[in-house]
C-alpha positions in Angstrom: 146.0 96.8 122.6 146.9 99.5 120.2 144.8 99.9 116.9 146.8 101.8 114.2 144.8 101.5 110.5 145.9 102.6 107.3 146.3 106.6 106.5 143.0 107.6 104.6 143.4 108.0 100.8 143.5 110.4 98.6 139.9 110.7 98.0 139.7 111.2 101.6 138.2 107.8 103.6 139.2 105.6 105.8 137.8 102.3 105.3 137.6 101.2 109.0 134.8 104.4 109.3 132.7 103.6 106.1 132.6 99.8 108.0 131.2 101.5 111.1 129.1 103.6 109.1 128.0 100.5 107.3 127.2 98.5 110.6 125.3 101.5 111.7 122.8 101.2 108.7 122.4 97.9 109.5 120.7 98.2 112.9 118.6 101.3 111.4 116.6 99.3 109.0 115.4 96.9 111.9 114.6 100.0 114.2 113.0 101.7 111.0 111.2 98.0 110.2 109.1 98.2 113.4 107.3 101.6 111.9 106.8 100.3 108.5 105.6 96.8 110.0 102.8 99.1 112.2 103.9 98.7 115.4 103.3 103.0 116.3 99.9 102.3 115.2 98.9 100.0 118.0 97.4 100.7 121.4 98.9 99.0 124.3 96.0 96.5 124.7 96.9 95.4 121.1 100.5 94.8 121.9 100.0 93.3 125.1 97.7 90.6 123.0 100.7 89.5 120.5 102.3 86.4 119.6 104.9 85.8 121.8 107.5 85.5 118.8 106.3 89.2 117.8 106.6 90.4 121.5 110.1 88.9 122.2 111.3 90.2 118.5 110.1 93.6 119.7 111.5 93.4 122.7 114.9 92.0 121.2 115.1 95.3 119.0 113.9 97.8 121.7 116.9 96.0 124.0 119.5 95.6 121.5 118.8 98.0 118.6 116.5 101.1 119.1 118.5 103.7 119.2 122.0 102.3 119.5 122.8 102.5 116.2 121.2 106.1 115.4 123.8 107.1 118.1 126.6 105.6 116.2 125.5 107.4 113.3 125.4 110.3 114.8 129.0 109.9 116.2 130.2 109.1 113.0 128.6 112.0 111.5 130.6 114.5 113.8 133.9 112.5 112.9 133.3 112.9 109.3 133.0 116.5 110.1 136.0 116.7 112.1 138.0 114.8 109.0 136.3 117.2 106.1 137.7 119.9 108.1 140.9 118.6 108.7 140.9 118.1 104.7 139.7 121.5 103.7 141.0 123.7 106.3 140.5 127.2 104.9 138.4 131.1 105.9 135.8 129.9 103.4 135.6 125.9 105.3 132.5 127.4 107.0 130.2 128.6 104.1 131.2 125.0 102.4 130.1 123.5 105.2 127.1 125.4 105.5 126.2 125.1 102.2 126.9 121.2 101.8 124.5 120.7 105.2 121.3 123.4 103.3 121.5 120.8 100.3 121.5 118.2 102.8 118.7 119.9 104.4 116.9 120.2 100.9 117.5 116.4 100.1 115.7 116.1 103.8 112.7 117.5 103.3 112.1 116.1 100.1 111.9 112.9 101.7 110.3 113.2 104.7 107.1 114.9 102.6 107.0 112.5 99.3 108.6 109.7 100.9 108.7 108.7 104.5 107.5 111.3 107.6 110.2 109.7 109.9 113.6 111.6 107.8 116.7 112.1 110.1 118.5 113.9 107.6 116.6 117.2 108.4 117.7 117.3 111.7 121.4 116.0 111.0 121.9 119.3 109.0 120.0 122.1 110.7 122.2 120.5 114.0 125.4 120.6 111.7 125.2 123.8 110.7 126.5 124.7 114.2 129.7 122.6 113.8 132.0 124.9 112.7 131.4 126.9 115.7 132.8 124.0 118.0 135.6 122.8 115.8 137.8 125.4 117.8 137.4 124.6 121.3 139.9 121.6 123.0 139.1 118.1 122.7 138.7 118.5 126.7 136.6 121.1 126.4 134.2 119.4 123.4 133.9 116.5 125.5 132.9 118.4 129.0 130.4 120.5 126.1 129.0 116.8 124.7 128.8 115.2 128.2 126.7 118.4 129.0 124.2 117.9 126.1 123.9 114.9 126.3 122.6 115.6 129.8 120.2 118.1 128.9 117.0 115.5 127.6 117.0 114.4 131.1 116.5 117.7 132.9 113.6 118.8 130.2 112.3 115.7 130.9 112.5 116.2 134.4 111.4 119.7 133.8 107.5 118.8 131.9 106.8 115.7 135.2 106.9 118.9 137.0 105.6 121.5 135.1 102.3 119.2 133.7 101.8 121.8 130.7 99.9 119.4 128.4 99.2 122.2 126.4 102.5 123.5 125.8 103.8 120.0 124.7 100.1 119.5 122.8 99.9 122.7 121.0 101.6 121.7 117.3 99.7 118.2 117.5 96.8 120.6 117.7 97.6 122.5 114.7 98.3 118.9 112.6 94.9 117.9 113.8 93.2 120.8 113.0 94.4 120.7 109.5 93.6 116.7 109.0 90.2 117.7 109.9 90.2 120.9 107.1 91.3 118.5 104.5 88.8 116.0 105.1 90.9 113.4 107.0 89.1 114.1 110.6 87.9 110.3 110.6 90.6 108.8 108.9 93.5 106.8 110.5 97.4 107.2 110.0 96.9 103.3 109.2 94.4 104.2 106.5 96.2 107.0 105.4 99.5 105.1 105.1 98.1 102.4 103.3 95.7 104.1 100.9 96.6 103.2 97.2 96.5 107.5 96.5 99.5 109.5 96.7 98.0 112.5 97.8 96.7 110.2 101.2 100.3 109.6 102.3 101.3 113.0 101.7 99.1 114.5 104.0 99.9 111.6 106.7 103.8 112.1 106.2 102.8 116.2 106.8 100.7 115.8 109.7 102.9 113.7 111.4 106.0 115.9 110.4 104.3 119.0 112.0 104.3 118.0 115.7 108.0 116.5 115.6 109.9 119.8 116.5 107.7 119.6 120.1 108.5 115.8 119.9 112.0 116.5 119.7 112.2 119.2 122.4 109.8 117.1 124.7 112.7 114.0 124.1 115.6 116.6 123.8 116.4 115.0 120.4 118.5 117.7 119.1 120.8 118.4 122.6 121.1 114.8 122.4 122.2 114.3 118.5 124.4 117.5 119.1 126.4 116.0 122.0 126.7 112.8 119.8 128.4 115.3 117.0 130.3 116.3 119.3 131.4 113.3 120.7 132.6 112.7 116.8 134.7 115.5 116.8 136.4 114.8 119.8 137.2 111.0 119.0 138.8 112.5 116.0 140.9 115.1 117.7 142.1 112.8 120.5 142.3 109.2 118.7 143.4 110.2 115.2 146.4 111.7 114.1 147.0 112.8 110.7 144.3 109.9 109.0 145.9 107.1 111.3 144.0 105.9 113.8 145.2 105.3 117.0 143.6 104.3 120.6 144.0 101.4 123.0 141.2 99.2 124.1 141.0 96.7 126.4 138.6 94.2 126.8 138.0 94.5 130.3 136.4 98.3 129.2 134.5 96.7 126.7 133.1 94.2 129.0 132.1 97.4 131.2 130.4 99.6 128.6 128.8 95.8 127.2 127.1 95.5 130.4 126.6 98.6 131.6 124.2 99.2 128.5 122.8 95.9 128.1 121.5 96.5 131.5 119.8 99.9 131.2 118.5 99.1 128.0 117.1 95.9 129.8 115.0 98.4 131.7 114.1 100.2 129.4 113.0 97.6 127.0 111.3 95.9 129.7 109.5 99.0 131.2 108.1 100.1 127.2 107.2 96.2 127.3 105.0 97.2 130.4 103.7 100.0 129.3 103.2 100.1 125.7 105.4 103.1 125.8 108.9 104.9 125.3 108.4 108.2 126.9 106.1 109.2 129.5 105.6 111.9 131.8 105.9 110.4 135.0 108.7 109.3 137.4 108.7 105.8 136.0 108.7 107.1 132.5 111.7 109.4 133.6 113.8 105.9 135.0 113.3 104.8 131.5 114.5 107.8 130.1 117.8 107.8 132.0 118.0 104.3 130.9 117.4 104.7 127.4 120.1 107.8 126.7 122.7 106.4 129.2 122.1 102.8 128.1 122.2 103.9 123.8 125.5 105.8 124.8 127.4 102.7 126.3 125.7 100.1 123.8 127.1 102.4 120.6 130.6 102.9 122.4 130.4 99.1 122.5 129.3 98.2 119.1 131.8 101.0 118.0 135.1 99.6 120.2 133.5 95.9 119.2 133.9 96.9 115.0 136.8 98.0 115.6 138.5 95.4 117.3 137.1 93.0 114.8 138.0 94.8 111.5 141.3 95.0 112.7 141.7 91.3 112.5 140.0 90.3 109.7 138.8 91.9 106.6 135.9 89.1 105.7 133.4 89.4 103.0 130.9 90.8 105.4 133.5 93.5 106.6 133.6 94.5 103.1 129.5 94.0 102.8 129.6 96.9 105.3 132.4 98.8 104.0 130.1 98.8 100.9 127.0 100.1 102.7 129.2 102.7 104.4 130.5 104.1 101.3 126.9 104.9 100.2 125.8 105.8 103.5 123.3 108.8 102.1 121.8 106.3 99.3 121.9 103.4 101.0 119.5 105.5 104.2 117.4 106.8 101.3 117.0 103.4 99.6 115.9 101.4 102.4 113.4 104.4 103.4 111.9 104.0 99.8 111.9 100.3 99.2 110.2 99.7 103.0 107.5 102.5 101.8 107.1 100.2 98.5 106.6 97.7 100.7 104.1 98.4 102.9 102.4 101.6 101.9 98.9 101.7 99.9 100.8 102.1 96.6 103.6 100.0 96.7 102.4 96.1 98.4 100.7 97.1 101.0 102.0 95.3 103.8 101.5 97.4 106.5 99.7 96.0 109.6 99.6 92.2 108.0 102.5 91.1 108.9 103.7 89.3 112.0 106.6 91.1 113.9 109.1 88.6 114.0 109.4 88.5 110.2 110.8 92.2 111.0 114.5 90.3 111.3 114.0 88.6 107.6 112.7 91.8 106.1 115.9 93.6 107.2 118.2 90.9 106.4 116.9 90.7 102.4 117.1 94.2 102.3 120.5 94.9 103.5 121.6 91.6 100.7 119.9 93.8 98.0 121.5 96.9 99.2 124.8 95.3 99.7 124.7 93.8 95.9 123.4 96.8 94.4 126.8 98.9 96.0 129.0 96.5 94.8 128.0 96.3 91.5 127.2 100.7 91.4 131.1 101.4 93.2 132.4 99.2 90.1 131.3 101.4 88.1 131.1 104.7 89.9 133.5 106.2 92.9 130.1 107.5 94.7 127.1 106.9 95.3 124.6 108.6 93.2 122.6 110.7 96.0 126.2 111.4 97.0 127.2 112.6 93.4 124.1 114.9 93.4 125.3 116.1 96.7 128.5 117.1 95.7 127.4 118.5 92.2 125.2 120.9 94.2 128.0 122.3 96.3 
């Protein structure tokens, strides 16, 4: 079956990719949910004693979710590249780009330390600065480039079983402990911290936990992995689309491969974090779960991705246009759900960290996204952009 969509107008989208984008916010505030609900401040004897309707919905979201749609982002993000490039082709493209990802980067770092420690945006533009180096090569050569990145988490992973530096991997936790401890906070808990009614209590929580996430990242490979993801964006672009139309066959019976391909490693994965209370660790069963978890999130989003696509194509319902909505905000929309889950549950917003029961995780998200999705609607009636996006561009 041949997909061929509509040429992108002249303000320069293509409504089938703010869908996907869309779809991919979607499965991020579920995946984002399980932090602000507490989970990451539980030991594994306190999960293990759970309801079983907050164990299964954890489960459910570690299987189906975690991950999955980050990766689609991600994609998406290195498409949206590829287009804007396409679009403003040019010797000065470079220092655009460049300086659209430093605001980017600015916007970041605003949120992770006033907002929420767990920002994505940082990394999306310190990677994306190195974009324009790539746009040159072959869509055969991107690809082999991608496949190679996207390789690399496994051999560093591979790399610290063997090695068994714990102080190495340890030593920026070390400095974030060190300076809880200087600012008073040496007996204080995250949970605490998080859930304190003062400002200046979160603050610190969202700096010390933003100080060991470079190591976190390297430990993980994070950023090989996002770049190869980029990459893989820019290479869909160059080899499916052709002047704004897009164009690539898809059969079902490759769907059905990637569909269970990557249910099944994620099944392992989700069910070996089940077991151990864990998503990384440094030991040969941890390292199975890792090759799960980055093979199994790259066949799940290819799914999700070739399942959207399939479906938009045949109808364009009110939910198609719910996430078509979402899509078109994309840098908003991340922002607002980020800040109305920390009203939510932090100390000075309602408080609901650590009181709720898991499984209401899936009606959380869903009244969120309704807000979102009613909020775009009436904002785009109004406005062409969204407003963080209209900052965005006023800075360039």
């Amino acid at each position: 079956m041949v997909m061929q969509h509509t040429p992108m107008p002249n303000y320069g989208r293509i409504p089938l990719l703010d869908t996907i984008r869309g779809f991919a916010l979607c499965g991020i505030i579920f995946a984002n949910l399980m932090s602000f609900f507490g989970f990451y401040s539980l030991n594994y004897a306190q999960i293990s004693q759970l309801p079983f309707a907050d164990r299964a919905s954890l489960f459910v979201i570690d299987w189906l979710v975690e991950g999955k749609f980050y990766t689609v982002f991600a994609i998406l993000f290195g498409a949206g590249f590829a287009l804007l490039h396409e679009q403003k082709q040019g010797a000065d493209f470079a220092s655009y780009w460049h300086k659209r990802m430093g605001v980017l980067l600015i916007i970041g770092l605003i949120h992770m330390c006033f907002i929420w420690h767990g920002d994505i945006l940082i990394l999306y533009s310190l990677l994306g600065m190195a974009l324009p180096w790539f746009i040159r090569f072959s869509a055969s050569r991107l690809l082999f480039i991608a496949l190679m990145l996207l390789f690399i988490p496994l051999l560093i992973h591979l790399m610290a079983i063997i090695s068994k530096d714990a102080n190495f991997w340890s030593a920026l936790k070390l400095i974030a402990l060190s300076l809880k401890s200087n600012l008073g906070y040496e007996h204080t808990s995250l949970l605490s911290m998080r859930t304190s009614t003062e400002f200046m209590d979160v603050f610190i929580a969202n700096i010390y936990s933003a100080i060991p996430r470079p190591m976190s990242y390297l430990i993980t490979g994070r950023p090989f992995q996002v770049l190869g993801q980029f990459l893989l964006g820019i290479y869909f672009v160059k080899t499916f689309m052709k002047q704004g139309r897009i164009n690539m066959t898809i059969s079902w019976q490759a769907i059905s491969f990637l569909a269970l391909t990557g249910l099944l490693l994620n099944l392992v994965y989700a069910v070996v974090k089940a077991m151990t209370g864990s998503p990384f660790s440094l030991n040969l069963i941890g390292f199975m779960q890792g090759v799960c978890y980055h093979l199994g999130c790259l066949f799940l989003a290819l799914t999700y991705l070739t399942c959207i696509v399939k479906l938009v194509d045949k109808c364009h319902s009110k939910v198609a246009l719910g996430l078509n909505t979402l899509g078109r905000m994309s840098l908003t929309m991340y922002l607002m759900q980020t800040t109305l889950c920390v009203m939510l549950f932090y100390g000075y917003g309602l408080a609901l960290m650590n009181t709720l029961p898991f499984y209401l995780i899936g009606v959380f998200g869903a009244v969120i996204l309704i807000v979102q999705v009613s909020f775009g609607q009436w904002w785009l009636n109004q406005f062409q952009q969204g407003p963080i996006e209209m900052i965005w561009r006023k800075a360039l």
